[in-house]
N, C-alpha and C positions, 0 to 999 in steps of 0.2 A: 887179492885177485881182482883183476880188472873185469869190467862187462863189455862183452866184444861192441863197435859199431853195429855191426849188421848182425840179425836173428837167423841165421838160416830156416824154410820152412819147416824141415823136421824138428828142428827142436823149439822151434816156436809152437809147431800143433803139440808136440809132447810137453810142453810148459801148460799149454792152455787146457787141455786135456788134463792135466794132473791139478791147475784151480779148479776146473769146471768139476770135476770127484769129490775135491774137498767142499767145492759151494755145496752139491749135491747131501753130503755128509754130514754136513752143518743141518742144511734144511731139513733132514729127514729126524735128527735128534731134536731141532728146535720143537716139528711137529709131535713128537712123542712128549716134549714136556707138554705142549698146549695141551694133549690128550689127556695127562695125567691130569691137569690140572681141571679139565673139563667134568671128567670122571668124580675129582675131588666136590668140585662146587655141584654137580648133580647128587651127591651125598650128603653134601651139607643142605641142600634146598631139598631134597626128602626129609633128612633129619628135623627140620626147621615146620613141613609140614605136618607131620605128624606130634611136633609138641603142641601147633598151633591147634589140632584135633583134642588131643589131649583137651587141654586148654580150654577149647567148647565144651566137652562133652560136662565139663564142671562148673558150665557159662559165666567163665571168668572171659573181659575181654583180652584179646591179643591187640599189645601195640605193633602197630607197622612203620 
């Protein structure tokens, strides 16, 4: 199938309407993994302080 010359405006706003959902779409999942993964590293830097506590309380030093 061929691509016409010319876009008529209705199906050009519905082309660009239907990327601009999928960019939307994209963005909204991209920012959910960032979350996960923000979530993840604020887990592991708690996990990480509290060995470091640990750690003191037996005044062994911690390397950093």
């Amino acid at each position: 199938m061929t691509k016409p010359l010319i876009e008529l405006p209705s199906v050009l706003q519905k082309r660009l309407r239907t990327e601009n959902d999928a960019l939307i779409a994209d963005l909204a999942e991209k920012n959910k993994q960032l979350a996960d993964k923000d979530a993840e590293l604020a887990d592991k830097n708690a996990e990480l302080a509290r060995m470091k506590e640990l750690l003191a309380q037996y005044h062994i030093p911690a390397a950093t």
